[in-house]
N, C-alpha and C positions, 0 to 999 in steps of 0.2 A: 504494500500500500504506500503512495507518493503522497506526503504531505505538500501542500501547496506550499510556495515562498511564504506566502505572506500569514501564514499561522505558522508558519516555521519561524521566521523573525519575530513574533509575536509570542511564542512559546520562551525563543531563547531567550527576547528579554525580560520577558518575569522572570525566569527562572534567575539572569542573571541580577533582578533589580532585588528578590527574595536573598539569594547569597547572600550581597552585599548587605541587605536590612539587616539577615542573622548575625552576620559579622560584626557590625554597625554597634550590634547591641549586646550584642559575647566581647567588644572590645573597651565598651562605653561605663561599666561600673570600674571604680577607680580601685586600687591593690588594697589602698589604706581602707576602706568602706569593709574590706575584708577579713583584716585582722579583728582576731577574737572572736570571730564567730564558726571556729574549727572546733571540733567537737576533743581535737588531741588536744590533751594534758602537753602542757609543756614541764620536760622534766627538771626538777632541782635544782642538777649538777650539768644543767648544760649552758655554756657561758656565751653571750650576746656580744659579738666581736662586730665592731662598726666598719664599712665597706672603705676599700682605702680607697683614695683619690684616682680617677682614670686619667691618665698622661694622655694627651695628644699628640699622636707621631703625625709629622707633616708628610704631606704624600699618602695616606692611608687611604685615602677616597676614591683611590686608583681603578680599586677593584670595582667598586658602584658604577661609576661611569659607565668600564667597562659592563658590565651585566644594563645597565641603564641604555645604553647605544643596542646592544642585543635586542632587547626587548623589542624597541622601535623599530628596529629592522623587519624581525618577525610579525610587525604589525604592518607597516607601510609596504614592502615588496611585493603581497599578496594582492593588496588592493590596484599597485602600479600593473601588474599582471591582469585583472582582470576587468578594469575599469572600463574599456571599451565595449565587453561585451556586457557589462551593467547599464552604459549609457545605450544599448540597441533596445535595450528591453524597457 
């Protein structure tokens, strides 16, 4: 059975506008809203060591870029490939 385009884009984007809502709101309570409401015992003798400072090395962002440019790629060449036959139709 061939779903038609336009219940086919119409399918994908709920599905992807739902993702994103679940996400949206699985990311939107804050860590702190959370503490104390674990049901574990925190023990005794276990001791609360504070996080040490994060150094920033220059040049780090290397890697981002990199996977950042990917990304775009993967999204732009597809559409440069098939734009013509989207503008016949």
């Amino acid at each position: 059975m061939k779903i038609p385009p336009k219940a086919f884009r119409l399918i994908l984007l709920l599905s992807l506008g739902m993702a994103l809502a679940m996400m949206s709101a699985a990311l939107s309570v804050p860590s702190s809203a959370l503490i104390g409401k674990t049901r574990t015992p925190i023990p005794a003798t276990m001791v609360i060591v504070p996080t040490p400072t994060p150094v920033s090395i220059p040049g780090s962002s290397d890697g981002i870029l990199v996977v950042a440019v990917v990304i775009v790629l993967i999204i732009i060449i597809p559409i440069w490939w098939h734009r013509r036959a989207w503008a016949r139709h």
